[in-house]
PyMOL Python script that loads the backbone (N, CA, C, O; Angstrom):
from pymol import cmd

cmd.read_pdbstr("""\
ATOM      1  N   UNK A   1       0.823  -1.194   0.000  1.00  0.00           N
ATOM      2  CA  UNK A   1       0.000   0.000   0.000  1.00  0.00           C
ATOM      3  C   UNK A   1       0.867   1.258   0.000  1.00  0.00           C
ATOM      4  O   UNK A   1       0.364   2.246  -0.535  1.00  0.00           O
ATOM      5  N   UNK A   2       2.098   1.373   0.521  1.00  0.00           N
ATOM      6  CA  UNK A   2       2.972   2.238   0.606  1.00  0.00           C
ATOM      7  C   UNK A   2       3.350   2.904  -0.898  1.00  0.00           C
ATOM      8  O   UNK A   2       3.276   4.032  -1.386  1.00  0.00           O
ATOM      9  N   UNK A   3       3.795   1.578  -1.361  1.00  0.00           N
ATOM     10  CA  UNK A   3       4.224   1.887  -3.018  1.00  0.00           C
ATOM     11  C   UNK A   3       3.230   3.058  -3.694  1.00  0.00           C
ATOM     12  O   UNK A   3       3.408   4.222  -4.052  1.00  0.00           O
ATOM     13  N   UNK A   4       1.967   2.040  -3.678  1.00  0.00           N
ATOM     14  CA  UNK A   4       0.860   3.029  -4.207  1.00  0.00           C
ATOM     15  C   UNK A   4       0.940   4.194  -3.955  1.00  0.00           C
ATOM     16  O   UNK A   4       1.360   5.070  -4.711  1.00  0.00           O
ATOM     17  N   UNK A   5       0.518   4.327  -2.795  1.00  0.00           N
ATOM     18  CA  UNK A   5       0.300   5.978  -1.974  1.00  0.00           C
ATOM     19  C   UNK A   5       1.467   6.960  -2.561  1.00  0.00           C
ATOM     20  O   UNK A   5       1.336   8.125  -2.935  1.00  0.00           O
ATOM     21  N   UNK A   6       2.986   5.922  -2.527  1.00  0.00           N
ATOM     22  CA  UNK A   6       3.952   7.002  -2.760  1.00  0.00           C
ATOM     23  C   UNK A   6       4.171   7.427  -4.651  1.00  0.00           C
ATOM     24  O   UNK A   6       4.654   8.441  -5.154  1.00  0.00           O
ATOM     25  N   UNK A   7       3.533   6.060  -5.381  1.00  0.00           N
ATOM     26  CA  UNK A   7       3.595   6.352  -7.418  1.00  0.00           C
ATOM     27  C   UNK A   7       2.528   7.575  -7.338  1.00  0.00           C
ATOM     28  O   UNK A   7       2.760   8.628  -7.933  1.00  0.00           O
ATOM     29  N   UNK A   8       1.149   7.351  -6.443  1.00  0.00           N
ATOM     30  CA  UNK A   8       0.207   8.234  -6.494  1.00  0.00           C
ATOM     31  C   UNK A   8       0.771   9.621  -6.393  1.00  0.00           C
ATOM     32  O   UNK A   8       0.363  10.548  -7.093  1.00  0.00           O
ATOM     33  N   UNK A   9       1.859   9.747  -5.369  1.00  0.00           N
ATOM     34  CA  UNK A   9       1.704  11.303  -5.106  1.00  0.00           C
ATOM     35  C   UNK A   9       2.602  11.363  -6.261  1.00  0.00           C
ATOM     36  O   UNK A   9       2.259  12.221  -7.075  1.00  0.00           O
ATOM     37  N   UNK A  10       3.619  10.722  -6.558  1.00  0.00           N
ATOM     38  CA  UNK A  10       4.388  11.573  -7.948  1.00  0.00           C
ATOM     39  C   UNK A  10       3.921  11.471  -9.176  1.00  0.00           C
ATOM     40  O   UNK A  10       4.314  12.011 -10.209  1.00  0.00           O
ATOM     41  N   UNK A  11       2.842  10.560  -8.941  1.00  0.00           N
ATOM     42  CA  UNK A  11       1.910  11.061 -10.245  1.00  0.00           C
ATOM     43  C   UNK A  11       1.655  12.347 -10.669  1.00  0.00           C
ATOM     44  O   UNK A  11       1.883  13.048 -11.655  1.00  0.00           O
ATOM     45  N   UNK A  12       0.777  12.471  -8.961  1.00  0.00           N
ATOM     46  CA  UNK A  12       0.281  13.878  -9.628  1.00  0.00           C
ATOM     47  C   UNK A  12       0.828  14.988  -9.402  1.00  0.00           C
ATOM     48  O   UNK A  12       0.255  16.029  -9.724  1.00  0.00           O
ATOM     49  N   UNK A  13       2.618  14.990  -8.524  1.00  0.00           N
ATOM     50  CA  UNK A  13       3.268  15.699  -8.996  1.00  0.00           C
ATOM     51  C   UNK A  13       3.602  15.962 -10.204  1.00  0.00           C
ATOM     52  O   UNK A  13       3.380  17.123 -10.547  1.00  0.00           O
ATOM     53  N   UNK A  14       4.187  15.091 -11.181  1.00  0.00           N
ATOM     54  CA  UNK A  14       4.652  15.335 -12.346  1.00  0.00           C
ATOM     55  C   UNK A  14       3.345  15.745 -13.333  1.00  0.00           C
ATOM     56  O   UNK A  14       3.650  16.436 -14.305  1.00  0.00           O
ATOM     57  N   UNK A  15       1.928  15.392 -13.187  1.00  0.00           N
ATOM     58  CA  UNK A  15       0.843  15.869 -14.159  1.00  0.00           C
ATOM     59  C   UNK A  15       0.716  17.598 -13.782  1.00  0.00           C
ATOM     60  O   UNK A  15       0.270  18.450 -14.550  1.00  0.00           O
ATOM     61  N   UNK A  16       1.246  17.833 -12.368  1.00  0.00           N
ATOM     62  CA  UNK A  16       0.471  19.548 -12.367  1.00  0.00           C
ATOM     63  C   UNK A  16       1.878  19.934 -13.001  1.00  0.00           C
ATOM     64  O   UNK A  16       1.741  20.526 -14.071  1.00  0.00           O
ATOM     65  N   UNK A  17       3.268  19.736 -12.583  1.00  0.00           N
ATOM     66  CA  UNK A  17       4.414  20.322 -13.123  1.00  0.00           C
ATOM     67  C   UNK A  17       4.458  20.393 -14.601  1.00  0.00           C
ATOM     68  O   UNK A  17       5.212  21.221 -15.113  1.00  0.00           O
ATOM     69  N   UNK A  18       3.578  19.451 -15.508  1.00  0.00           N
ATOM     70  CA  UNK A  18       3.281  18.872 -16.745  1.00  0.00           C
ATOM     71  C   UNK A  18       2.611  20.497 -16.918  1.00  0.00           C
ATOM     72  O   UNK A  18       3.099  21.515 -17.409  1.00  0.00           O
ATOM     73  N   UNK A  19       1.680  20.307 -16.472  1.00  0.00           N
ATOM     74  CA  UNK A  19       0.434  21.448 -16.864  1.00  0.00           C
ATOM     75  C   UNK A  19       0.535  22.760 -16.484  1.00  0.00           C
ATOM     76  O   UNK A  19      -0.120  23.661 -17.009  1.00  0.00           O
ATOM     77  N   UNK A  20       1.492  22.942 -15.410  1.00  0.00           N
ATOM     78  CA  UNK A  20       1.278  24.335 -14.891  1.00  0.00           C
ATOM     79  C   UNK A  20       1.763  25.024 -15.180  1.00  0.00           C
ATOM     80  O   UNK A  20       1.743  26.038 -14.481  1.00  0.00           O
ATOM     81  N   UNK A  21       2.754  25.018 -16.702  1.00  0.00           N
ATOM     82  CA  UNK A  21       3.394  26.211 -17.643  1.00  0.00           C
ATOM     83  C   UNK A  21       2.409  26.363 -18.515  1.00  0.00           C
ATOM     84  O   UNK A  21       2.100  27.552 -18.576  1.00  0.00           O
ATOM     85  N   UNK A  22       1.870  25.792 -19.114  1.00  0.00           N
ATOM     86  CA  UNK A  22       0.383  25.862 -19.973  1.00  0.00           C
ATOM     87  C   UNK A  22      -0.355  27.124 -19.498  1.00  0.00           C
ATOM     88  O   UNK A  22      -0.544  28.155 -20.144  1.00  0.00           O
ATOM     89  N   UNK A  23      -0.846  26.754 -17.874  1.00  0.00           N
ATOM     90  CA  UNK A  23      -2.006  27.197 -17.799  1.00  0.00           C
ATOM     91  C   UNK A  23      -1.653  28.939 -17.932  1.00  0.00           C
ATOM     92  O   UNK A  23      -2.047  29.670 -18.841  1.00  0.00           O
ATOM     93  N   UNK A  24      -0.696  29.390 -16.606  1.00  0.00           N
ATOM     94  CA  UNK A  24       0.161  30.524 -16.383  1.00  0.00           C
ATOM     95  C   UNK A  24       0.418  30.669 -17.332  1.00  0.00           C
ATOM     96  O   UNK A  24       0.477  31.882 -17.130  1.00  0.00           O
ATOM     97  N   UNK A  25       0.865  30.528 -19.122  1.00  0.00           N
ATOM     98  CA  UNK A  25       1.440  30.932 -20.151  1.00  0.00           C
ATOM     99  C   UNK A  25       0.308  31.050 -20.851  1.00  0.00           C
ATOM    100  O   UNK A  25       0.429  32.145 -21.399  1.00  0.00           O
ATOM    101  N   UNK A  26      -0.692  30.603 -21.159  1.00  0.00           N
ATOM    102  CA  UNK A  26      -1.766  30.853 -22.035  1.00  0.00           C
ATOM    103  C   UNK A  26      -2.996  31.964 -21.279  1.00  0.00           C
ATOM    104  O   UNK A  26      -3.744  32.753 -21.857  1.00  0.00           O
ATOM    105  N   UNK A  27      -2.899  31.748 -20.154  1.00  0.00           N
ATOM    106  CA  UNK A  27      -4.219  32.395 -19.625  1.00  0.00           C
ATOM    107  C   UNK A  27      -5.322  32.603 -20.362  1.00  0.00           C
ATOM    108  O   UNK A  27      -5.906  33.647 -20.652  1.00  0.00           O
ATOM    109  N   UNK A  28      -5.584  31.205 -20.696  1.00  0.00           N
ATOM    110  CA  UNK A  28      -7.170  30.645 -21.645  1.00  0.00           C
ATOM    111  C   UNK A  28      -7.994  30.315 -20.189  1.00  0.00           C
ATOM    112  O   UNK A  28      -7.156  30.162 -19.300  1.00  0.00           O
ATOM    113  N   UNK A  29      -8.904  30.214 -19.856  1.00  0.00           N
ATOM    114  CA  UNK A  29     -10.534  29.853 -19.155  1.00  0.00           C
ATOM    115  C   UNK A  29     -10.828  29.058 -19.726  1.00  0.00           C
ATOM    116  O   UNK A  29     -11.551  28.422 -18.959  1.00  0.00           O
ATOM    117  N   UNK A  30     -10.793  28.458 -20.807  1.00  0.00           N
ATOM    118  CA  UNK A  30     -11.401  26.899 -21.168  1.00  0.00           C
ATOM    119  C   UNK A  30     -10.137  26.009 -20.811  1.00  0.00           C
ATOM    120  O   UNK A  30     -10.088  25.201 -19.884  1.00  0.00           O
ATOM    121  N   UNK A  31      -9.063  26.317 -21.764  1.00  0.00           N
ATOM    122  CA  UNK A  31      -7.839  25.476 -21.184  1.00  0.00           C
ATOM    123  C   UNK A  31      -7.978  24.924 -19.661  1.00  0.00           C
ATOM    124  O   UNK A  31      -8.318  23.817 -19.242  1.00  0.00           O
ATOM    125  N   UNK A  32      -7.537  26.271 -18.904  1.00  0.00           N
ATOM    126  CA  UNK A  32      -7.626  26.000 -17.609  1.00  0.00           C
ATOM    127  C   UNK A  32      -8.646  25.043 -16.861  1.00  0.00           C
ATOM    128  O   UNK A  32      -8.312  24.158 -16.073  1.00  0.00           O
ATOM    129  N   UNK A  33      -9.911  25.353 -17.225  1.00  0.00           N
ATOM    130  CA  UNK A  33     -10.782  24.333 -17.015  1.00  0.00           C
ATOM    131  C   UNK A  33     -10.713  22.934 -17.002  1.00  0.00           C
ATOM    132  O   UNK A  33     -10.676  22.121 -16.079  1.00  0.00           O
ATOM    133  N   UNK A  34     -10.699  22.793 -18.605  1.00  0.00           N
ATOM    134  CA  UNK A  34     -10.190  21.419 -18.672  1.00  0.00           C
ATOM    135  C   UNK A  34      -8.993  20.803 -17.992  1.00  0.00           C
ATOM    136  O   UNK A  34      -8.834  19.592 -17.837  1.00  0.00           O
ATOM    137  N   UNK A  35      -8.520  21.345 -17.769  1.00  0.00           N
ATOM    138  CA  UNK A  35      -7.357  21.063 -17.065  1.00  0.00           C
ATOM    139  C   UNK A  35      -7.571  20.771 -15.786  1.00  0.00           C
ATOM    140  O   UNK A  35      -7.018  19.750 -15.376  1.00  0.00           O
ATOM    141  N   UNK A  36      -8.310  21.470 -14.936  1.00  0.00           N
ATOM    142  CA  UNK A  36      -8.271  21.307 -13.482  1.00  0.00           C
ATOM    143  C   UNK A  36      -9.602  20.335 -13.337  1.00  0.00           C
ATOM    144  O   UNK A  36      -9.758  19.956 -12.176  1.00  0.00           O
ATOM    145  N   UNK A  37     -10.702  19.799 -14.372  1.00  0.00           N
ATOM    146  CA  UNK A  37     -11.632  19.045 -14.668  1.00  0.00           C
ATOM    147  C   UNK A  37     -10.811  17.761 -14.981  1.00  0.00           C
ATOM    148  O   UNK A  37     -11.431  16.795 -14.537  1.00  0.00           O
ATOM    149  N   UNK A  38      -9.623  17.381 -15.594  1.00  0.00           N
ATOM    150  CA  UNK A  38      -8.703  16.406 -15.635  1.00  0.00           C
ATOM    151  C   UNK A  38      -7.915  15.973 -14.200  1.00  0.00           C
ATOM    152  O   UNK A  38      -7.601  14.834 -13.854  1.00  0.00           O
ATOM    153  N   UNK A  39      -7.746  16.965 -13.635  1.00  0.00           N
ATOM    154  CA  UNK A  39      -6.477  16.649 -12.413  1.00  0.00           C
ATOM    155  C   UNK A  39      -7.955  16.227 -11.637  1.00  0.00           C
ATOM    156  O   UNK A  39      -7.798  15.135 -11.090  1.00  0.00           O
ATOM    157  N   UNK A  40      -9.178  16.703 -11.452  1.00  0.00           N
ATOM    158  CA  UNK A  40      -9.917  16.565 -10.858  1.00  0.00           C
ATOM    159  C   UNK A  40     -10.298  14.734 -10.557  1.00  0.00           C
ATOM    160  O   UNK A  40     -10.185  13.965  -9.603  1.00  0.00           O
ATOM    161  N   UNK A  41     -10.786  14.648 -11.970  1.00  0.00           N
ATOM    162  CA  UNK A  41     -10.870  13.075 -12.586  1.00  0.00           C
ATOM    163  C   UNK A  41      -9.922  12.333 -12.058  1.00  0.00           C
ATOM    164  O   UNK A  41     -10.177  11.470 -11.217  1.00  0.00           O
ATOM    165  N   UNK A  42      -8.609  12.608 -12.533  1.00  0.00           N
ATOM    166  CA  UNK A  42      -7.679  11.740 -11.289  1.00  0.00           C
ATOM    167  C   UNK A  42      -7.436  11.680 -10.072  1.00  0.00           C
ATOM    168  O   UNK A  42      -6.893  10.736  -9.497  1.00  0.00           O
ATOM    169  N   UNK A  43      -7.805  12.636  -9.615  1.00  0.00           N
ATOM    170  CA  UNK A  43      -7.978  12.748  -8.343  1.00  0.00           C
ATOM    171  C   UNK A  43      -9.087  11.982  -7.442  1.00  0.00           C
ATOM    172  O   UNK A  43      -8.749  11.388  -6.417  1.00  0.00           O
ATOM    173  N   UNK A  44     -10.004  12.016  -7.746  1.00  0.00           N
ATOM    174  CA  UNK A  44     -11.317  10.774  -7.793  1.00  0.00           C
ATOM    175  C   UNK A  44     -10.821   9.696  -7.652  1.00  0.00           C
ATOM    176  O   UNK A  44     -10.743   9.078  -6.591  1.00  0.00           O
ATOM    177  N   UNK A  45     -10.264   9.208  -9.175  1.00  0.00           N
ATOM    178  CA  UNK A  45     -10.162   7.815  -9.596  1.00  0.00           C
ATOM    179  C   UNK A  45      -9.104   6.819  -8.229  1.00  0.00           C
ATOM    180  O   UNK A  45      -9.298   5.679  -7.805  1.00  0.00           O
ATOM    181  N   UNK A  46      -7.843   7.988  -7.802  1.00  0.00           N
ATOM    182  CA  UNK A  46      -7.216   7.321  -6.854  1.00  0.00           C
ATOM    183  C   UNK A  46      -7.845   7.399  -5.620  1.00  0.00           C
ATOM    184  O   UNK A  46      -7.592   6.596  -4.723  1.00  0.00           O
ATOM    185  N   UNK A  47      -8.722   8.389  -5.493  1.00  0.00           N
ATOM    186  CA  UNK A  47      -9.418   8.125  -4.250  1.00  0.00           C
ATOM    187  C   UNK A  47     -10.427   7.119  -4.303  1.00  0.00           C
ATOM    188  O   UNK A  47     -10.579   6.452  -3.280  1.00  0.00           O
ATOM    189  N   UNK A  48     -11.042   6.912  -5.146  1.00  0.00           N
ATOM    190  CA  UNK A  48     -11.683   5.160  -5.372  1.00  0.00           C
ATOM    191  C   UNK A  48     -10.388   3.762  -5.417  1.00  0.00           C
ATOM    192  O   UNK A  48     -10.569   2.566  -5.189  1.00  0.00           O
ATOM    193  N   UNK A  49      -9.389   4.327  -5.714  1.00  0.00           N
ATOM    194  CA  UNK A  49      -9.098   3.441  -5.990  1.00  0.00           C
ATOM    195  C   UNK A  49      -8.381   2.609  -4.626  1.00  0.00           C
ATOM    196  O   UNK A  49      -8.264   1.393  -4.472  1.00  0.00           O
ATOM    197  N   UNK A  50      -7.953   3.727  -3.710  1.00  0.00           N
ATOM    198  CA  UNK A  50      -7.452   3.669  -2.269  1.00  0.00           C
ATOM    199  C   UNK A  50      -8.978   3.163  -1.133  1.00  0.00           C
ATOM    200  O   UNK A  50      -8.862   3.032   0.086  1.00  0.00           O
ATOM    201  N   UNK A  51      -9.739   3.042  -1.574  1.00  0.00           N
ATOM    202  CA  UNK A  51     -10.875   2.802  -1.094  1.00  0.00           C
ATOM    203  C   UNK A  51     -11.254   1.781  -1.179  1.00  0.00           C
ATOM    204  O   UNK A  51     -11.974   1.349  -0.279  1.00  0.00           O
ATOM    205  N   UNK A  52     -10.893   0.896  -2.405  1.00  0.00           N
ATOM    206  CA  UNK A  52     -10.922  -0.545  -2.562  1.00  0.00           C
ATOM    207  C   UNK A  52     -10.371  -1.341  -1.829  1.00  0.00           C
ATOM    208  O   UNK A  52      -9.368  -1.104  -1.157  1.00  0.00           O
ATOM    209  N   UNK A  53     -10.968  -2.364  -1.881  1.00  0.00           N
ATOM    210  CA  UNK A  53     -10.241  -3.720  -1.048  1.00  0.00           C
ATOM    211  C   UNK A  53      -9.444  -4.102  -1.975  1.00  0.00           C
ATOM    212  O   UNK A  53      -9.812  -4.289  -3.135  1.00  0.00           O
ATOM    213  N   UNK A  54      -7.810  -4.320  -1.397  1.00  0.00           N
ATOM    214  CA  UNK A  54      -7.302  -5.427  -2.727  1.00  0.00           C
ATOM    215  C   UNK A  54      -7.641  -6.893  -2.401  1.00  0.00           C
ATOM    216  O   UNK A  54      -7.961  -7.482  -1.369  1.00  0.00           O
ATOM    217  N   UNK A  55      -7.477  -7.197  -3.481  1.00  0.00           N
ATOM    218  CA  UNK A  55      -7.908  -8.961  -3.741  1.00  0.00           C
ATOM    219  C   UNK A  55      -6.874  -9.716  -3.279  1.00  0.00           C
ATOM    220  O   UNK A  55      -6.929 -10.944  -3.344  1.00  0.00           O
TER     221      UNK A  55
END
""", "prot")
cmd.dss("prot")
cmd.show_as("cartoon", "prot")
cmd.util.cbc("prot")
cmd.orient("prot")
């Protein structure tokens, strides 16, 4: 469970470091959106996914 918890957080380190010259360099409102509607989605998905029982 450790492993997980710890790929999880540098996941989504490396997806905002990914994204966060984009957002600050374009200063688009849809971009941005989608964007934080994406980190959002993953953000969910590992919290379901930490919620599961493993098999």
């Amino acid at each position: 469970m450790t492993i997980k918890i710890l790929a999880a957080v540098v996941a989504v380190a490396l997806l905002l470091a990914y994204f966060a010259p984009m957002v600050f360099k374009m200063n688009d409102a849809a971009l941005t959106s989608v964007i934080v509607i994406g980190i959002v989605v993953m953000l969910a998905d590992l919290w379901y996914t930490f919620r599961q029982e493993e098999d």
